[in-house]
PQR file with spaces between the fields and no chain letter, atoms N, CA, C, O and H, PARSE charges and radii, in Angstrom:
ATOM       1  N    UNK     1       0.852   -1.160    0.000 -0.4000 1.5000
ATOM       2  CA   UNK     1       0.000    0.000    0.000 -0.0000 2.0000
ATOM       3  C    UNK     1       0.901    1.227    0.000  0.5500 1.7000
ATOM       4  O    UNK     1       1.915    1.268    0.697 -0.5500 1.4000
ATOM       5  N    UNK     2       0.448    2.410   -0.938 -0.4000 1.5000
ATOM       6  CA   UNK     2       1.485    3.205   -0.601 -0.0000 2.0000
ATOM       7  C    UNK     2       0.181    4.355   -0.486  0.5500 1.7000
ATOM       8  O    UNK     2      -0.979    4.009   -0.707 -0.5500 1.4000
ATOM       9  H    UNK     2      -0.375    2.377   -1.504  0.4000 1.0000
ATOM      10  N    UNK     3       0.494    5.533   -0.171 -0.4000 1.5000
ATOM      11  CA   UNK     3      -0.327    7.024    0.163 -0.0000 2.0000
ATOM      12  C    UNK     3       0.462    7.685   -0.412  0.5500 1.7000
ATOM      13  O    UNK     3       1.535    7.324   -0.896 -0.5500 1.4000
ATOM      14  H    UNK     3       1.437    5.814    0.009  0.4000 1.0000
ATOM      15  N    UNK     4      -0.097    8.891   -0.399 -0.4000 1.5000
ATOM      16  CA   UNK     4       0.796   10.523   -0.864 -0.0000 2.0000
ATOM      17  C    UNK     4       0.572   11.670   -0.132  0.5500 1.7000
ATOM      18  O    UNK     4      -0.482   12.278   -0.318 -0.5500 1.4000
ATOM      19  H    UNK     4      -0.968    9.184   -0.006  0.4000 1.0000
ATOM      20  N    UNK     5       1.510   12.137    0.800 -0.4000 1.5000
ATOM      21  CA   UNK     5       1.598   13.275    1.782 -0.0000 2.0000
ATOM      22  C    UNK     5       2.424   14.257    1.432  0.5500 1.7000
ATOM      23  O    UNK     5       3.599   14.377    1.779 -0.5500 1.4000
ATOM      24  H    UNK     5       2.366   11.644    0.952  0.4000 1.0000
ATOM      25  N    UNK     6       1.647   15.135    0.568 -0.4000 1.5000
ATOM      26  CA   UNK     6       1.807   16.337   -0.363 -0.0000 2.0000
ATOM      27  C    UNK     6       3.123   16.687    0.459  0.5500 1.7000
ATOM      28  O    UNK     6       4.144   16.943   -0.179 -0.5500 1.4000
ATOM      29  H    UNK     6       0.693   15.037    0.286  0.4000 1.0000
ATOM      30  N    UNK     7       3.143   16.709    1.954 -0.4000 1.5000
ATOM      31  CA   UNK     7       4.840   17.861    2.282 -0.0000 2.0000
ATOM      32  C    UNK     7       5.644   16.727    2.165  0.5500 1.7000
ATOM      33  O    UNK     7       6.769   16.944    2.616 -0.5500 1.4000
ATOM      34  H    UNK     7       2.314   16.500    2.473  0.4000 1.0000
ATOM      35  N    UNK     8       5.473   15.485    1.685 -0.4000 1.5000
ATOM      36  CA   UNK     8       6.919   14.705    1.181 -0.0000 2.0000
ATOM      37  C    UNK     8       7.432   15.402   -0.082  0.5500 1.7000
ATOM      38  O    UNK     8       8.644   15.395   -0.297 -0.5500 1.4000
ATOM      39  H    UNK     8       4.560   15.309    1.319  0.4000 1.0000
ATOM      40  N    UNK     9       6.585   16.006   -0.936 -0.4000 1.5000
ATOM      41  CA   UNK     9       7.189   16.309   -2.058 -0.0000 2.0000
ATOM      42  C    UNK     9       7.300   17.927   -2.457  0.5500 1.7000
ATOM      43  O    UNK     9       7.329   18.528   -3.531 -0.5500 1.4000
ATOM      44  H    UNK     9       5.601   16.012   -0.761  0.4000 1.0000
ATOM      45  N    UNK    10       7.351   18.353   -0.969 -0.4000 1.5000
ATOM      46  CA   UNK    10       7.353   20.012   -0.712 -0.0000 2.0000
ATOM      47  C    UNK    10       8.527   20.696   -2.140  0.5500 1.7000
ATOM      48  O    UNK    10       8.372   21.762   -2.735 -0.5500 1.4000
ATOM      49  H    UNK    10       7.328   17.864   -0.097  0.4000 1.0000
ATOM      50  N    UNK    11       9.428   19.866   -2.316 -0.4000 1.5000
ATOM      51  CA   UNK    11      10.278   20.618   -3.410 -0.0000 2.0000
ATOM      52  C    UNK    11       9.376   20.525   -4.882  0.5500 1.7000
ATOM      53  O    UNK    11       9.715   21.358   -5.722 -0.5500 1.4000
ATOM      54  H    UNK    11       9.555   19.000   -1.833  0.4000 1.0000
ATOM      55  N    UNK    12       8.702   19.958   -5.116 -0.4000 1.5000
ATOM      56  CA   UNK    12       7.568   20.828   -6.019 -0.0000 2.0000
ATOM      57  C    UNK    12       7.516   22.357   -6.256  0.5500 1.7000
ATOM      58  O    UNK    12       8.045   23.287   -5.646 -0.5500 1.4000
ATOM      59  H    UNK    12       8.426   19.281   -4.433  0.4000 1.0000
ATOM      60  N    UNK    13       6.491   22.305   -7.632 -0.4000 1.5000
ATOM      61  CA   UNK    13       7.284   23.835   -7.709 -0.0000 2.0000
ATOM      62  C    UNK    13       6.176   24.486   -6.632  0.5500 1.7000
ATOM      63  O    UNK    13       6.542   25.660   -6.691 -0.5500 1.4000
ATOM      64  H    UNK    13       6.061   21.550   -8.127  0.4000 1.0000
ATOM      65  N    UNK    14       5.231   24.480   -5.831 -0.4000 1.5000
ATOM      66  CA   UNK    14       4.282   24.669   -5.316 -0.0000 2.0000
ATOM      67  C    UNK    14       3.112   23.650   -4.859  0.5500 1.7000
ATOM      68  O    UNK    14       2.623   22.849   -5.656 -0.5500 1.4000
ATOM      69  H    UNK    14       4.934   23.526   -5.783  0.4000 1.0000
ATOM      70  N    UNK    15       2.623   23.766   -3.237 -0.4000 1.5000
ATOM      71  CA   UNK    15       1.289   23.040   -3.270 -0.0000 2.0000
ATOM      72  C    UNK    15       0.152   23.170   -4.083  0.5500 1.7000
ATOM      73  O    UNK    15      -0.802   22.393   -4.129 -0.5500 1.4000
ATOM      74  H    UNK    15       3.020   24.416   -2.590  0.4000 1.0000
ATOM      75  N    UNK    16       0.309   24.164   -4.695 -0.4000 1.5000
ATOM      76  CA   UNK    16      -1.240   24.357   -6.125 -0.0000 2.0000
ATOM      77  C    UNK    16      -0.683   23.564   -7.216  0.5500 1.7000
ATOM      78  O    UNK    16      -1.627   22.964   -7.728 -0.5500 1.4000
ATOM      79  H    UNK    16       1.084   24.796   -4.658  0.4000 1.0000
ATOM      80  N    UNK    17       0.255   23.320   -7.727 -0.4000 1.5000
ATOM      81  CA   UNK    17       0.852   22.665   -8.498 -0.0000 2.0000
ATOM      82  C    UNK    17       0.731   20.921   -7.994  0.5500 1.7000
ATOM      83  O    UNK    17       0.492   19.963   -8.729 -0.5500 1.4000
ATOM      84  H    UNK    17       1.023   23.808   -7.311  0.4000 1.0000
ATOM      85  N    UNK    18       0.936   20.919   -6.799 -0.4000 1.5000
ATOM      86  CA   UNK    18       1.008   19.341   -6.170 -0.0000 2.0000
ATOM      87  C    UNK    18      -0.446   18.928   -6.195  0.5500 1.7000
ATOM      88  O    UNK    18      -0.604   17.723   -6.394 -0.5500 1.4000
ATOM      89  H    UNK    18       1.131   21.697   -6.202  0.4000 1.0000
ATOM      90  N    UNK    19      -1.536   19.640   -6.042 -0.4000 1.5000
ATOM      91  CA   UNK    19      -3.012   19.828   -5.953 -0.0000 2.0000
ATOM      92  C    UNK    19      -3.578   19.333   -7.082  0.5500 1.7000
ATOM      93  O    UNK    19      -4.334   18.364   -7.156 -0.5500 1.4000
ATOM      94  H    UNK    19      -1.407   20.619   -5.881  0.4000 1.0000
ATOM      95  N    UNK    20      -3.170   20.060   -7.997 -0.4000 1.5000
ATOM      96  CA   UNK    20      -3.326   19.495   -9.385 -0.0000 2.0000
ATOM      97  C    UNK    20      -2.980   18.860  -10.318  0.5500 1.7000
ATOM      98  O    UNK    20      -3.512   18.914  -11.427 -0.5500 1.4000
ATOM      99  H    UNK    20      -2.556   20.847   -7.936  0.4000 1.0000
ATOM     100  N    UNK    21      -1.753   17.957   -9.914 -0.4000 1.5000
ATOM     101  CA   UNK    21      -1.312   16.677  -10.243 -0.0000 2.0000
ATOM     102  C    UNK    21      -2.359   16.016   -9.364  0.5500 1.7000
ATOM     103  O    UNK    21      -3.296   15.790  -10.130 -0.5500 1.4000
ATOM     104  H    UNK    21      -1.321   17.914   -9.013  0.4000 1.0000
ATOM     105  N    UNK    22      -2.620   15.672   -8.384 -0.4000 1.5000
ATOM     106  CA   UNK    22      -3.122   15.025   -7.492 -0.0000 2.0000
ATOM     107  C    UNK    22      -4.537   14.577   -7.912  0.5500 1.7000
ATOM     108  O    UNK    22      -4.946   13.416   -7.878 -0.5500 1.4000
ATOM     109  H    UNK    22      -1.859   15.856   -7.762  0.4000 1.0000
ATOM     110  N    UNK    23      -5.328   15.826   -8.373 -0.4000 1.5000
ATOM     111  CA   UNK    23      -6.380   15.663   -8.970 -0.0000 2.0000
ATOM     112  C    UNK    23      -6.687   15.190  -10.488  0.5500 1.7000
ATOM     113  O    UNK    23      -7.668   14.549  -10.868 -0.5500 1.4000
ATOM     114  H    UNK    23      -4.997   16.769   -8.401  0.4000 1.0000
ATOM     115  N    UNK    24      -5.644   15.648  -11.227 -0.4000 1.5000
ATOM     116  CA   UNK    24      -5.571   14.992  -12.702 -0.0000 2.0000
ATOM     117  C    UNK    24      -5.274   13.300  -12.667  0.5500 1.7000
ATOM     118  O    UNK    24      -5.673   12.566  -13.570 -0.5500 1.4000
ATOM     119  H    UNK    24      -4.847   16.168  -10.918  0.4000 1.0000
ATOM     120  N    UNK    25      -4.556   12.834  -11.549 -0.4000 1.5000
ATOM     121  CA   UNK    25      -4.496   11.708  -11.284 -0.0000 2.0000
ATOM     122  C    UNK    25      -5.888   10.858  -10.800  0.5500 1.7000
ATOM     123  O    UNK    25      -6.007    9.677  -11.124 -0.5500 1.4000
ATOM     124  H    UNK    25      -4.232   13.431  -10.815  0.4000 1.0000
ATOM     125  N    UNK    26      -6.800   11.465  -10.099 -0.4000 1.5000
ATOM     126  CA   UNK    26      -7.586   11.105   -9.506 -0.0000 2.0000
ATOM     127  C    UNK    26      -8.867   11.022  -10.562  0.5500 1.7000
ATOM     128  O    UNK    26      -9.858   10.318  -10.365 -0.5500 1.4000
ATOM     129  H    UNK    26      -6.703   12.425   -9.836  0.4000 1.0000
ATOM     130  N    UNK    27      -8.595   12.136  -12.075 -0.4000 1.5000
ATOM     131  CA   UNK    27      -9.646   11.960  -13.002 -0.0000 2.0000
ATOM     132  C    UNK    27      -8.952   11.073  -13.634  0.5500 1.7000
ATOM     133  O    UNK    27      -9.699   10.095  -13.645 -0.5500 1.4000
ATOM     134  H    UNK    27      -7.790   12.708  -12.234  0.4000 1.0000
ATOM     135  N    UNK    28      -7.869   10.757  -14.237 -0.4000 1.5000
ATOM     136  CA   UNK    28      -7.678    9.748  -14.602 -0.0000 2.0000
ATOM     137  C    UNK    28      -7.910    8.169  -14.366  0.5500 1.7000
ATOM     138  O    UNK    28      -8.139    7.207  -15.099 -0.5500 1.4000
ATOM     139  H    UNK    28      -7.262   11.552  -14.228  0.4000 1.0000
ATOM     140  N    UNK    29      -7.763    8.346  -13.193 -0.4000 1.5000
ATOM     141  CA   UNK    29      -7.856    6.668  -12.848 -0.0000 2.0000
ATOM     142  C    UNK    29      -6.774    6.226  -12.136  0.5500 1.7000
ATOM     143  O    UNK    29      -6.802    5.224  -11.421 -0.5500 1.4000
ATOM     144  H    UNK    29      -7.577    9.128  -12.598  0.4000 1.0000
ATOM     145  N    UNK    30      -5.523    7.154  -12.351 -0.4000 1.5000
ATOM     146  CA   UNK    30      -4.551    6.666  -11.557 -0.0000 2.0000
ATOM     147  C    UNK    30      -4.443    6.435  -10.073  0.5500 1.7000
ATOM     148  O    UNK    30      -3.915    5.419   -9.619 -0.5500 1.4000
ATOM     149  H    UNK    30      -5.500    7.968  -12.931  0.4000 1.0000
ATOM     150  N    UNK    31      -4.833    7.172   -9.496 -0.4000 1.5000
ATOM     151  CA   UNK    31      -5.213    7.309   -8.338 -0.0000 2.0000
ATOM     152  C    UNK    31      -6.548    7.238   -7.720  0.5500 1.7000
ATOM     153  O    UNK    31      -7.294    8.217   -7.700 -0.5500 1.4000
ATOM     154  H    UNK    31      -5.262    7.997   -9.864  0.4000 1.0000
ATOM     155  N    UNK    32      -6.937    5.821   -7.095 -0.4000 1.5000
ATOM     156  CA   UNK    32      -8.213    5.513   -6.802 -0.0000 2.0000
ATOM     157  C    UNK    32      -8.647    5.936   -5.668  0.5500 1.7000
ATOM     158  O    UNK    32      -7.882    5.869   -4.706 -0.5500 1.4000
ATOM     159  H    UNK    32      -6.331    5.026   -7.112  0.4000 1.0000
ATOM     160  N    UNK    33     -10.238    6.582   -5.468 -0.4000 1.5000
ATOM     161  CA   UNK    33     -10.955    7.650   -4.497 -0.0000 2.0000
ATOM     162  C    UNK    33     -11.499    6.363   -3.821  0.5500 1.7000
ATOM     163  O    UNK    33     -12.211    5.718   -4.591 -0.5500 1.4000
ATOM     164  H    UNK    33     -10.860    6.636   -6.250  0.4000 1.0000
ATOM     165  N    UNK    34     -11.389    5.947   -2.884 -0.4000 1.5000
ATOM     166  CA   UNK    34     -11.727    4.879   -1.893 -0.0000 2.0000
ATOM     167  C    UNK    34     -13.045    5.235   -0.938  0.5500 1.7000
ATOM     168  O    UNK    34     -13.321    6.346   -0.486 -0.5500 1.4000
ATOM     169  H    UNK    34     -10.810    6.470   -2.258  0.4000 1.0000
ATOM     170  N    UNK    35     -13.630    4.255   -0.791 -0.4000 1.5000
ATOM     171  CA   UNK    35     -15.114    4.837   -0.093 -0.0000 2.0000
ATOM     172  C    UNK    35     -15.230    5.270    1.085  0.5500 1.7000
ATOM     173  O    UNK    35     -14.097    4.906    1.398 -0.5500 1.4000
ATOM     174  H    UNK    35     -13.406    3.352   -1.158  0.4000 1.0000
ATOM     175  N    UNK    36     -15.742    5.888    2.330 -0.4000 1.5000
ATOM     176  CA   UNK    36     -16.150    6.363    3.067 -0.0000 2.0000
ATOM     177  C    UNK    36     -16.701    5.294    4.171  0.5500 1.7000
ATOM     178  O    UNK    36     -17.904    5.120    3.976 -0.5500 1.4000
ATOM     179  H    UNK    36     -16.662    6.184    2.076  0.4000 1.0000
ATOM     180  N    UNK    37     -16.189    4.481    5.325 -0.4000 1.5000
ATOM     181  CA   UNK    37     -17.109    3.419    5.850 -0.0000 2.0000
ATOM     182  C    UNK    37     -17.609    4.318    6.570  0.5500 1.7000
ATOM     183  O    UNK    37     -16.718    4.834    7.244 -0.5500 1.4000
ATOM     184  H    UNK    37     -15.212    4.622    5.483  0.4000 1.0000
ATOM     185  N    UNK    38     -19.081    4.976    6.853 -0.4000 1.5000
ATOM     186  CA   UNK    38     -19.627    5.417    7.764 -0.0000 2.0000
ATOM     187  C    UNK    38     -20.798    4.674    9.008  0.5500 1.7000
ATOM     188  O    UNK    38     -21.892    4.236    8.653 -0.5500 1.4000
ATOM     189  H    UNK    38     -19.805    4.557    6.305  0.4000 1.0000
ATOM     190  N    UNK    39     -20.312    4.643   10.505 -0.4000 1.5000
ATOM     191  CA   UNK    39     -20.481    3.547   11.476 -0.0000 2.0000
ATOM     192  C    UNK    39     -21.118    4.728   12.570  0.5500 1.7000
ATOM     193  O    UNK    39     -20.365    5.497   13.168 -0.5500 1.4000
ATOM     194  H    UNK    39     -19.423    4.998   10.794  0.4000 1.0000
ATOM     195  N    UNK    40     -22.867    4.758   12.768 -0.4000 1.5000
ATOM     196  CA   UNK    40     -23.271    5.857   13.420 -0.0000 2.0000
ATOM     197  C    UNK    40     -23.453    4.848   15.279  0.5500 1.7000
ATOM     198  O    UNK    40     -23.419    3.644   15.533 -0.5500 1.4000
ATOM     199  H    UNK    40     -23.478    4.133   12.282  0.4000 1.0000
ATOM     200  N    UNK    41     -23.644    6.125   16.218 -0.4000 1.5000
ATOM     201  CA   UNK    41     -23.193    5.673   17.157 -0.0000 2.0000
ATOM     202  C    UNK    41     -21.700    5.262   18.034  0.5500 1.7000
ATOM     203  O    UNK    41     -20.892    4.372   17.766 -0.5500 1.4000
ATOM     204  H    UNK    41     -23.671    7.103   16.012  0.4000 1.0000
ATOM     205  N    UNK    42     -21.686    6.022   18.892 -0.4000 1.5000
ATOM     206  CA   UNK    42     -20.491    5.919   19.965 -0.0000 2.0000
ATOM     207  C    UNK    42     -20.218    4.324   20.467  0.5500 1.7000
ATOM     208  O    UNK    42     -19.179    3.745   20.782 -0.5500 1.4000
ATOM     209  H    UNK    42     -22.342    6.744   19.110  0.4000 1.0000
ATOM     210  N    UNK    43     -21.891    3.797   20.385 -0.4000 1.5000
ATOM     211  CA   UNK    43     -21.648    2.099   21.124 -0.0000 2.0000
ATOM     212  C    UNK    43     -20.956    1.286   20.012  0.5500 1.7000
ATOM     213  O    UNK    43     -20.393    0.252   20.373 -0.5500 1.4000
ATOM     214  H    UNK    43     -22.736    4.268   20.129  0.4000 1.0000
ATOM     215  N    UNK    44     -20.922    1.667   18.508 -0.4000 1.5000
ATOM     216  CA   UNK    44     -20.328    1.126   17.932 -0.0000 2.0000
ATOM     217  C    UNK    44     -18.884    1.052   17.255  0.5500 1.7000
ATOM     218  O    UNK    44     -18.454    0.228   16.448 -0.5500 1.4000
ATOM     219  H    UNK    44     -21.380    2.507   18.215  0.4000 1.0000
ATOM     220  N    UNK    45     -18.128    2.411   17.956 -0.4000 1.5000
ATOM     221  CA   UNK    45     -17.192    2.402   17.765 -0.0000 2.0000
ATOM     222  C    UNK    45     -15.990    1.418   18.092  0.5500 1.7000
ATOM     223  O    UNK    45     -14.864    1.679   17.669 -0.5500 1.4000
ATOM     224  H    UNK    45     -18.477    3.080   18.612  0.4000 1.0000
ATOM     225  N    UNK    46     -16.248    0.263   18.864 -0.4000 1.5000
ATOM     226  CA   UNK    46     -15.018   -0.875   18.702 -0.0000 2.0000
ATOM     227  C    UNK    46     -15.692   -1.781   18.017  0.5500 1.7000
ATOM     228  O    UNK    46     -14.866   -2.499   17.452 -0.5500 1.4000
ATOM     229  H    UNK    46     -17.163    0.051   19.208  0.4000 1.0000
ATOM     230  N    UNK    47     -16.903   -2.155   17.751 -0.4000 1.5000
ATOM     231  CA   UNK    47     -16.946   -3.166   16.369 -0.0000 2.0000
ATOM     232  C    UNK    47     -16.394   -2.167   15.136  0.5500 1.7000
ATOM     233  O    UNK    47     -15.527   -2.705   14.447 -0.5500 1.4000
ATOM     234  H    UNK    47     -17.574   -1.573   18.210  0.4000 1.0000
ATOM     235  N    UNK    48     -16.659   -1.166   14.852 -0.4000 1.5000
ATOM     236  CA   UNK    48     -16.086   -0.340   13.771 -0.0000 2.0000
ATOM     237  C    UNK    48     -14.277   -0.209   14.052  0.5500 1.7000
ATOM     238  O    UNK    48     -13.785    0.588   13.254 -0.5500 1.4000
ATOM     239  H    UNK    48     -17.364   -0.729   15.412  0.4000 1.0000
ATOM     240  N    UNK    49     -13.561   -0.643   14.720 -0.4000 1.5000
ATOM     241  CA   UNK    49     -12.282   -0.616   14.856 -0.0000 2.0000
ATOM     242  C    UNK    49     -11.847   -1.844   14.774  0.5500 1.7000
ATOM     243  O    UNK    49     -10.881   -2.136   14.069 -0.5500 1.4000
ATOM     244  H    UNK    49     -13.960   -1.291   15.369  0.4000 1.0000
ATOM     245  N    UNK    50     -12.745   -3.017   15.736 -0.4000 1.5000
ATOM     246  CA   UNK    50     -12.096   -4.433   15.250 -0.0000 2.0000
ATOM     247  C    UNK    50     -12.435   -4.574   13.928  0.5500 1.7000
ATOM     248  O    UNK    50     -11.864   -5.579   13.504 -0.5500 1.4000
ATOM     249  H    UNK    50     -13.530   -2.780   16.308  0.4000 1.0000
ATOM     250  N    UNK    51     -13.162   -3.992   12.983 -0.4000 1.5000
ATOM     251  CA   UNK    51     -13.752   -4.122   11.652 -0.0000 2.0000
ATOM     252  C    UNK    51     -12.170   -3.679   10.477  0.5500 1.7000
ATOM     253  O    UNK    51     -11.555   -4.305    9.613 -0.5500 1.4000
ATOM     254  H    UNK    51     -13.627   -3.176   13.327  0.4000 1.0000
ATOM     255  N    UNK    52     -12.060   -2.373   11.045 -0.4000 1.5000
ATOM     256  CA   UNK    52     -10.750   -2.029   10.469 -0.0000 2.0000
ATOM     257  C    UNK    52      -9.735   -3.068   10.812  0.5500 1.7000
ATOM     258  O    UNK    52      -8.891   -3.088    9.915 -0.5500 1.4000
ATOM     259  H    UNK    52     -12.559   -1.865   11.746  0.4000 1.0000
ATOM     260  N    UNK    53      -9.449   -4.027   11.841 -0.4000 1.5000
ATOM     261  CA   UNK    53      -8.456   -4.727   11.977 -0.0000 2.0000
ATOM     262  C    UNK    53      -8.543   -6.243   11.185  0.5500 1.7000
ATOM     263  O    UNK    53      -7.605   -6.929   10.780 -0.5500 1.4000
ATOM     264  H    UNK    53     -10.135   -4.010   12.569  0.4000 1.0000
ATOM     265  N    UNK    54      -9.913   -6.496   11.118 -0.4000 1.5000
ATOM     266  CA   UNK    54     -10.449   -7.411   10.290 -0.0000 2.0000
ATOM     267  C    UNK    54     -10.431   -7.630    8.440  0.5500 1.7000
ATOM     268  O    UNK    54     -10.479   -8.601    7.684 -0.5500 1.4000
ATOM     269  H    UNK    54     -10.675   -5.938   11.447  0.4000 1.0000
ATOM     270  N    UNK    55     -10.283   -5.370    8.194 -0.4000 1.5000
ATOM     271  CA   UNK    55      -9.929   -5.485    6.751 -0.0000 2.0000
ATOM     272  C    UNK    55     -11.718   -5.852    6.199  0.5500 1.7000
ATOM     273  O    UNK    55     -12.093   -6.487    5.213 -0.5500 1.4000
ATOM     274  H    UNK    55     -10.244   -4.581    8.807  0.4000 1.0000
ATOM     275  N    UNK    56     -12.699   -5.022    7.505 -0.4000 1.5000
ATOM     276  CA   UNK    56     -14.176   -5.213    6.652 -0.0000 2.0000
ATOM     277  C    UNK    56     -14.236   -3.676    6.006  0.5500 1.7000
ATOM     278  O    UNK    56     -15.394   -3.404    5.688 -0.5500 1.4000
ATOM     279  H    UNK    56     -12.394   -4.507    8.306  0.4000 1.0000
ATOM     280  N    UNK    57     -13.335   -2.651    5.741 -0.4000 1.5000
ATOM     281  CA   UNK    57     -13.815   -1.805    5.137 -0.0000 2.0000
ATOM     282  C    UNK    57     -12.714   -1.354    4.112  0.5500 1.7000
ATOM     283  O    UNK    57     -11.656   -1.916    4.392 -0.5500 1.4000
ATOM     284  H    UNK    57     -12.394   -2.872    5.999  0.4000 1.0000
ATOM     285  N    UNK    58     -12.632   -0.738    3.297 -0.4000 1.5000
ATOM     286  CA   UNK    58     -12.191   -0.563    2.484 -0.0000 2.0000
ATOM     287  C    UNK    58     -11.823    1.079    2.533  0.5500 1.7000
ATOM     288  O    UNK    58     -12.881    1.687    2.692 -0.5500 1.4000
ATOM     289  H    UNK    58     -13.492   -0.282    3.070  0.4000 1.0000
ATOM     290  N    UNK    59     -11.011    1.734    2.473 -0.4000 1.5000
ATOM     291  CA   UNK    59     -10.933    3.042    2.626 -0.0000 2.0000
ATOM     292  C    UNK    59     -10.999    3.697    4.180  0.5500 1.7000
ATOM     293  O    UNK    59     -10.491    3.170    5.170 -0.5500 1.4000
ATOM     294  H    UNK    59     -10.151    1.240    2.344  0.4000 1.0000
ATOM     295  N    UNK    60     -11.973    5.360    4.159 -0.4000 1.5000
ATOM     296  CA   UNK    60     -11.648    5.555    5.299 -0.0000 2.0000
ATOM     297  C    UNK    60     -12.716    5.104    6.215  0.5500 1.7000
ATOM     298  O    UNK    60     -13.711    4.598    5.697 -0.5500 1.4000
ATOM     299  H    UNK    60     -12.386    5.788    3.355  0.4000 1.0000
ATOM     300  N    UNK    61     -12.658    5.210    7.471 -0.4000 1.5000
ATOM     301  CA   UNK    61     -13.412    4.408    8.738 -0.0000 2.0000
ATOM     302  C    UNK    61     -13.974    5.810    9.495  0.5500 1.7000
ATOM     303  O    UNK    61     -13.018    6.404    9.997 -0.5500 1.4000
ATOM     304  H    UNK    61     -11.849    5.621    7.892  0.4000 1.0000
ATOM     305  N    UNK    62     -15.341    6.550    9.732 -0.4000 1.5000
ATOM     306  CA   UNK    62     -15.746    7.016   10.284 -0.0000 2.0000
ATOM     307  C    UNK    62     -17.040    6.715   11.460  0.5500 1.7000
ATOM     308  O    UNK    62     -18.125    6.150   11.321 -0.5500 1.4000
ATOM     309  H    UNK    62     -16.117    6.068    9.325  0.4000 1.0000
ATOM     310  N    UNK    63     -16.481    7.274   12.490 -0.4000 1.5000
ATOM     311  CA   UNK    63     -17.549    7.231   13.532 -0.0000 2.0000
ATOM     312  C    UNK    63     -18.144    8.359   13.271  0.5500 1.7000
ATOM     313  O    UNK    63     -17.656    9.331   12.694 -0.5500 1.4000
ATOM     314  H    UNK    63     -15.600    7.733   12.604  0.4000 1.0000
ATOM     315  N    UNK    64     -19.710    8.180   13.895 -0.4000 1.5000
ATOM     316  CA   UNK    64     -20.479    9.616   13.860 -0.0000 2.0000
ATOM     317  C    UNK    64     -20.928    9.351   15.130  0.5500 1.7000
ATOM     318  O    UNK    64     -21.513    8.336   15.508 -0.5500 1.4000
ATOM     319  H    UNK    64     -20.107    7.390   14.363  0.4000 1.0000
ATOM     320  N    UNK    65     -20.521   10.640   15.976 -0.4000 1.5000
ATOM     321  CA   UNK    65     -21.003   10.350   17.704 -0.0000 2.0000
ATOM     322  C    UNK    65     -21.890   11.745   17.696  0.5500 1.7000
ATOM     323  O    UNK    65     -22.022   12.205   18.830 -0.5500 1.4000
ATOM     324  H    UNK    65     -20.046   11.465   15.669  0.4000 1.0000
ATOM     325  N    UNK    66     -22.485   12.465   16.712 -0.4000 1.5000
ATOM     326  CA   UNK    66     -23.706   13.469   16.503 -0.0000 2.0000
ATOM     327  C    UNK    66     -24.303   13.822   15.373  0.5500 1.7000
ATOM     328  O    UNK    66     -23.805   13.460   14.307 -0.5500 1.4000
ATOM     329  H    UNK    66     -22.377   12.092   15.790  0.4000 1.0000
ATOM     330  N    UNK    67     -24.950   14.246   15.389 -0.4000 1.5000
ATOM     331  CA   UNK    67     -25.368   14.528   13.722 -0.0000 2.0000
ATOM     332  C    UNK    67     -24.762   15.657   13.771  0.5500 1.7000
ATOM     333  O    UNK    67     -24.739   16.386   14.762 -0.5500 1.4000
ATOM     334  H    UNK    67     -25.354   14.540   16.255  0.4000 1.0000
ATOM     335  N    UNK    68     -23.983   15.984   12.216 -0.4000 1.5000
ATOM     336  CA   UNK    68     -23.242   17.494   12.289 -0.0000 2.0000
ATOM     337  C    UNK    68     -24.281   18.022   11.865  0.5500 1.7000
ATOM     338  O    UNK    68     -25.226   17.383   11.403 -0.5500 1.4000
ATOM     339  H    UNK    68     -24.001   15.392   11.411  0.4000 1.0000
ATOM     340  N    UNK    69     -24.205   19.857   12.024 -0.4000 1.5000
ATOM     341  CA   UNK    69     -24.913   20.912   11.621 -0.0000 2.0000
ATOM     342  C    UNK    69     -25.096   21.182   10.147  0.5500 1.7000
ATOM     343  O    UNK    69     -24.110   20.924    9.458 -0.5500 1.4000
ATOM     344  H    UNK    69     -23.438   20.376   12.399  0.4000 1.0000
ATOM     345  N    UNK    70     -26.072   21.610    9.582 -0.4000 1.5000
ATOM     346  CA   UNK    70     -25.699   21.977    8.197 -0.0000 2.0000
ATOM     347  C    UNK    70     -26.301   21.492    7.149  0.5500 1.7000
ATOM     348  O    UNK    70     -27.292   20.841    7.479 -0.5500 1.4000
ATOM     349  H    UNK    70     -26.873   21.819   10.142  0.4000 1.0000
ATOM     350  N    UNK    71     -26.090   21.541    5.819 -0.4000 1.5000
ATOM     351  CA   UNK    71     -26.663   21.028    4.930 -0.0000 2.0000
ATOM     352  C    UNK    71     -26.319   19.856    4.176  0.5500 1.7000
ATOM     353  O    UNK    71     -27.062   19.372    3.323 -0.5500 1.4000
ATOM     354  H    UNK    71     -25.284   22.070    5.551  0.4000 1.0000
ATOM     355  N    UNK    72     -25.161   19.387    4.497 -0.4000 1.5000
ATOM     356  CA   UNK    72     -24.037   18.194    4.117 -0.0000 2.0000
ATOM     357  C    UNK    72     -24.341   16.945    4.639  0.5500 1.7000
ATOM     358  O    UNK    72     -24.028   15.876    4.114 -0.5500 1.4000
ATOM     359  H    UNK    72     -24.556   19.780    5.190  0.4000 1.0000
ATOM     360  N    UNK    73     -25.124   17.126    5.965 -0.4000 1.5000
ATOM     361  CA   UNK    73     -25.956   15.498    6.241 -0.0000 2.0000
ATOM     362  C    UNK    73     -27.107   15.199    5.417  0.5500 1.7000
ATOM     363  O    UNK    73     -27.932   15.941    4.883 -0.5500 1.4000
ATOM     364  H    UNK    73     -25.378   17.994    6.391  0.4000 1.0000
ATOM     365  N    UNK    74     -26.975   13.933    5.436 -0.4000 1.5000
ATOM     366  CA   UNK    74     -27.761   13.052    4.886 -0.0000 2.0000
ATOM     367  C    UNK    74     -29.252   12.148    5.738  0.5500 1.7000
ATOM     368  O    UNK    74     -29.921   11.332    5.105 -0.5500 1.4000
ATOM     369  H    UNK    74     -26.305   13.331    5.870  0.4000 1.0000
């Protein structure tokens, strides 16, 4: 597995420049956008962690311990 942490490659000619490699990669295909596991509830936050140790999710692992404010929930 490898990642990409934009200040490894700070000698770039710029982070707007690193931004947009990043993203031309990401329309391409080169770089795959991985899903979101979303796990609501505080009581379920260690089945949602032995889950990550188990390799049941794929990408990133979120707890939701409130509903956020706003227009972005679902």
């Amino acid at each position: 597995m490898r990642g990409i942490f934009v200040l490894d490659h700070y000698d770039h000619e710029s982070l707007t420049t690193a931004a947009k490699d990043i993203h031309e990669w990401m329309e391409e295909g080169k770089l795959p956008v991985l899903p979101v596991t979303l796990t609501k509830g505080i009581d379920s936050a260690v089945d949602c962690l032995i889950g990550q140790w188990k390799g049941d999710n794929l990408g990133k692992a979120l707890i939701e311990v409130a509903t956020p404010p706003g227009p972005y929930h679902d």
